[in-house]
C-alpha positions in Angstrom: 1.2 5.6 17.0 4.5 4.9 14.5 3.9 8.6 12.7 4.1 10.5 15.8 7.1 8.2 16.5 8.6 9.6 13.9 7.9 13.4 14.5 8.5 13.4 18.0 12.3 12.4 16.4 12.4 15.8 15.0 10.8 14.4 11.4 8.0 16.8 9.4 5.3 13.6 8.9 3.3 13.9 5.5 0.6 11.4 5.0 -2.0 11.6 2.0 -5.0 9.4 1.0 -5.1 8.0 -2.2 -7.4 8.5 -4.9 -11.3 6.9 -4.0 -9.5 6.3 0.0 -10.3 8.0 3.0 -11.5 11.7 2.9 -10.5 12.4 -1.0 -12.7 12.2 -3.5 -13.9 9.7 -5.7 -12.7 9.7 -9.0 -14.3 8.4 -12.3 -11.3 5.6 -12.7 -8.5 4.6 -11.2 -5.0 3.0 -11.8 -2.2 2.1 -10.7 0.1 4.8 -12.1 -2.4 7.3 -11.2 -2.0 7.1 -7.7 2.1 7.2 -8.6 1.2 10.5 -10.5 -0.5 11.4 -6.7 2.3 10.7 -5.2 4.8 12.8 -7.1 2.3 15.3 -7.3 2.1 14.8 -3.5 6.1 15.9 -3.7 6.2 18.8 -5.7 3.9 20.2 -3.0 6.1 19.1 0.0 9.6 19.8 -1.0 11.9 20.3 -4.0 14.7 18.3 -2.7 15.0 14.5 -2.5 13.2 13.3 0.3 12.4 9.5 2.5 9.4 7.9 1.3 7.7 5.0 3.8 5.2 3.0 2.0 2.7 0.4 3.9 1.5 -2.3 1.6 0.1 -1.3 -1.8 1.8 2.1 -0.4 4.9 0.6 -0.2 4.4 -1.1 -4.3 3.5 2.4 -5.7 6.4 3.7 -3.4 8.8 1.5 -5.3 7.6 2.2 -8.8 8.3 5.7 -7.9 11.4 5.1 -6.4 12.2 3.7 -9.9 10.7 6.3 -11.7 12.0 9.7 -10.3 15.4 8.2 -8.2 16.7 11.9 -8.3 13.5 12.4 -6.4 13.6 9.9 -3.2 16.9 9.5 -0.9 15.6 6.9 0.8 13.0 4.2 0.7 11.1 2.1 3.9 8.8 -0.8 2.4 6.7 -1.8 5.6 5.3 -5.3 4.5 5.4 -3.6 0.7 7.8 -6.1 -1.6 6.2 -7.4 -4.3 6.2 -11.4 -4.3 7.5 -13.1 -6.9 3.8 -15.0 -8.3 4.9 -16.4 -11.7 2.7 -14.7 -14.7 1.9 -16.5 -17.5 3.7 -16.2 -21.2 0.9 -16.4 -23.7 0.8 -15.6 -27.4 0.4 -11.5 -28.1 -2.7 -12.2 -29.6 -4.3 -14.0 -26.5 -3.1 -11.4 -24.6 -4.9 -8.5 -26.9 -8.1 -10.5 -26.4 -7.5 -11.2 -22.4 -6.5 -7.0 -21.9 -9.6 -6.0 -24.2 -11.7 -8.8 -21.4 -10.0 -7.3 -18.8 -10.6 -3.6 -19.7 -14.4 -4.0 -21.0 -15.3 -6.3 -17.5 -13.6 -3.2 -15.3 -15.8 -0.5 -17.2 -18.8 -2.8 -16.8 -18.1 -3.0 -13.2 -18.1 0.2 -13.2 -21.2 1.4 -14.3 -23.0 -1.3 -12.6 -21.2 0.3 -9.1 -21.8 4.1 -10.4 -23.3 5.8 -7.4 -23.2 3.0 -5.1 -22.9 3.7 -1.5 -21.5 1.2 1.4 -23.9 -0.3 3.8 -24.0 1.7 7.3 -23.1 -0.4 10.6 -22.1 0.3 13.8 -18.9 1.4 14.4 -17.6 -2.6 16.1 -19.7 -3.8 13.7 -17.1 -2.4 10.9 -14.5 -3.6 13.5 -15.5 -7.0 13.8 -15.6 -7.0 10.1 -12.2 -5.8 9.4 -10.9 -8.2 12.1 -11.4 -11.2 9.5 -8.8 -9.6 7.1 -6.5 -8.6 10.6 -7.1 -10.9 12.8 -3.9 -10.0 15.4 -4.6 -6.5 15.9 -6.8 -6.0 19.0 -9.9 -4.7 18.9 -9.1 -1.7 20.8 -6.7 -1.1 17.2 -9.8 -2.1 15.0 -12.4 0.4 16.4 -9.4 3.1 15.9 -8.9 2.1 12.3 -12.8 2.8 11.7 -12.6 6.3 13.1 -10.1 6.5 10.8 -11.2 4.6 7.6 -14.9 4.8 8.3 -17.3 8.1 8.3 -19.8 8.0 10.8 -23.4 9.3 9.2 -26.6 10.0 10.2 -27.5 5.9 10.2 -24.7 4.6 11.3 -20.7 3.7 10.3 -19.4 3.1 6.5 -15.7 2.5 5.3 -14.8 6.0 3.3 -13.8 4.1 0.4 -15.4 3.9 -2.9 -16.9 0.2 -3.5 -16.0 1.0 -7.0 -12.5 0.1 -6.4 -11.3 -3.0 -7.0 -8.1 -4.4 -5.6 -4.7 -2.9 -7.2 -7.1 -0.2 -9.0 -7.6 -0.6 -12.8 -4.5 -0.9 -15.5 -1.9 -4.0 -16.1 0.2 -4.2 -13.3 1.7 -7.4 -11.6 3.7 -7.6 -8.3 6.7 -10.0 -10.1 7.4 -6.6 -12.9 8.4 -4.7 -9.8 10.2 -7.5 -8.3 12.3 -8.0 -11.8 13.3 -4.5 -11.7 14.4 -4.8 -7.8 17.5 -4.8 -8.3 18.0 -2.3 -10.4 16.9 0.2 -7.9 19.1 3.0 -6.8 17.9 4.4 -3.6 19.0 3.1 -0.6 16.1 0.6 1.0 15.0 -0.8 4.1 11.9 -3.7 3.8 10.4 -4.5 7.1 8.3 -8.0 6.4 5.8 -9.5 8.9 6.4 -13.6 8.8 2.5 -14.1 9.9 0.6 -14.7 6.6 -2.7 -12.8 6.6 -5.1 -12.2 4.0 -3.8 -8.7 2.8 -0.3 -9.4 2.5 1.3 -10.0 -0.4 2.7 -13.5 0.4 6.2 -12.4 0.2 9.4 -14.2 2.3 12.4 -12.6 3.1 13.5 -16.1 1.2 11.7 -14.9 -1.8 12.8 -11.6 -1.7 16.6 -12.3 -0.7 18.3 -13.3 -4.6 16.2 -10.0 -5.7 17.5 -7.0 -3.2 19.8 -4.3 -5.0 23.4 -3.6 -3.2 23.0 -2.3 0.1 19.4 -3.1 0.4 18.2 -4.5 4.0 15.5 -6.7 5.2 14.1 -7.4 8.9 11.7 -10.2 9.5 9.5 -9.6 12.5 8.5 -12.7 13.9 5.0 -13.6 15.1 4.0 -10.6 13.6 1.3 -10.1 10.2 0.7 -7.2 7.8 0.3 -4.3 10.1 3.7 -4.4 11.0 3.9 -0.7 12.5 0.8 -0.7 14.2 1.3 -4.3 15.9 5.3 -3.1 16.8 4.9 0.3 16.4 8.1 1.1 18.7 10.3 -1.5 17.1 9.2 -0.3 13.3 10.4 3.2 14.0 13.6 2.9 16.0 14.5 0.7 12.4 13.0 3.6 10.1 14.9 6.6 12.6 18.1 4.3 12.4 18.1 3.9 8.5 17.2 7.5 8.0 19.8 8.8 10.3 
C-alpha cells in the first residue's frame, strides 16, 4: 500500500530485490557491499541525476552506506526502521582478530557447501503466514498471507519463501551496525528516519534515544508509537504523508 502512496503523488516508484531475495537469482556468495554495488548499479539504470532513496530495514543500512559512498548520487535519504543501533564491538588484539575473520570466513564457506542446492520446505500458503507471524507478530493476517504472495512462490507441492536458505543474516563480509552509526554524522544528504518504538525480533533494537547524539545537522526522526518493524505497512498513510512532506 505505501508505494502506490507514493506514485499516486505523482512519484515514478522503483523497487528491486536483492541478490538471493525474491524473484532474482541466486548467487554463489553474497555480501554486504555487493548488494550496495546492486544498488548503484540499480541507479545507473534509473537516472543519471541525484535521486531519493527509501530504505526498509537492512534496505535502509545498505541505503546509508551508499548514501555515504556516492553523496553526489542521492538528494535525499528515508530510513524506515533502518538506523543502525549502537551494539558496542569488541577491541581485540589484530592477531585475534586475523584468527576470528579466518573462523569467520572458513565457517561461512562451509555453510555454504553444506546448503549448496538446498531447497525450502513447501507449506501452505497460511502455513508460511502463521510462520512469519512469529517474527511480525502486529501485522494481521490478512497483511501476512499478502507478504507470502509476495515473498513466497507457490509450486506444484505447495508454498516456499523465494529466498535462498543459503543466506545468512547481513549476508557474508565484516560489517557491524555501530561502523555506520560512527560515520552518521558525517553524512551529507538530507535524512528522514521513521523508527517503530514496538521491539520485535527483526529490528535492529535502535531508540530514537540511541540514535539522537549520532544524527548529522538537519537530520529528522519520528517515533511511531505502538507501532514495530513494519512501519509502512502497519501506518502505511501516516509513513507516506512524512516521506511526500520531506521530499517536497
Amino acid at each position: 500500500m505505501f508505494a502506490p502512496l507514493l506514485a499516486d503523488a505523482g512519484w515514478r516508484v522503483v523497487a528491486w530485490d536483492h541478490r538471493g531475495c525474491g524473484d532474482s537469482a541466486h548467487a554463489a556468495l553474497y555480501s554486504w557491499s555487493a548488494d550496495v554495488r546492486d544498488a548503484l548499479a540499480v541507479l545507473d539504470t534509473v537516472a543519471d541525476r541525484p535521486i531519493p532513496f527509501i530504505g526498509h530495514s537492512k534496505g535502509g543500512g545498505l541505503m546509508l552506506q551508499l548514501a555515504e559512498s556516492c553523496p553526489h548520487r542521492i538528494s535525499k535519504l528515508v530510513l524506515i526502521d533502518g538506523l543502525p543501533s549502537p551494539l558496542a564491538h569488541p577491541d581485540i588484539a589484530d592477531h585475534e582478530r586475523t584468527r576470528l575473520l579466518a573462523r569467520e570466513i572458513s565457517g561461512w564457506l562451509d555453510h555454504r557447501r553444506r546448503v549448496a542446492g538446498n531447497e525450502r520446505k513447501p507449506d501452505t500458503l497460511d502455513g508460511l503466514a502463521a510462520r512469519r507471524r512469529r517474527m511480525n507478530p502486529r501485522l494481521s493476517m490478512e497483511w501476512l498471507r499478502y507478504l507470502v504472495t509476495v515473498g513466497g512462490r507457490h509450486d506444484a507441492d505447495g508454498w516456499r519463501w523465494k529466498i535462498d536458505p543459503a543466506m545468512r543474516p547481513g549476508g557474508f563480509g565484516p560489517w557491524r551496525p555501530s561502523w555506520a552509526l560512527e560515520r552518521l554524522p558525517g553524512l551529507a544528504t538530507p535524512m528522514l528516519g521513521l523508527m517503530g518504538t514496538q521491539p520485535e525480533p527483526m529490528g535492529w533494537g535502535a531508540t530514537p534515544e540511541m540514535i539522537e547524539p549520532y544524527l548529522p545537522t538537519g537530520a529528522r526522526v519520528v517515533p511511531f508509537a505502538d507501532t514495530g518493524h513494519f512501519i509502512h505497512i502497519e501506518q502505511p498513510e501516516r509513513v507516506a504523508e512524512l516521506t511526500l512532506e520531506f521530499l517536497a
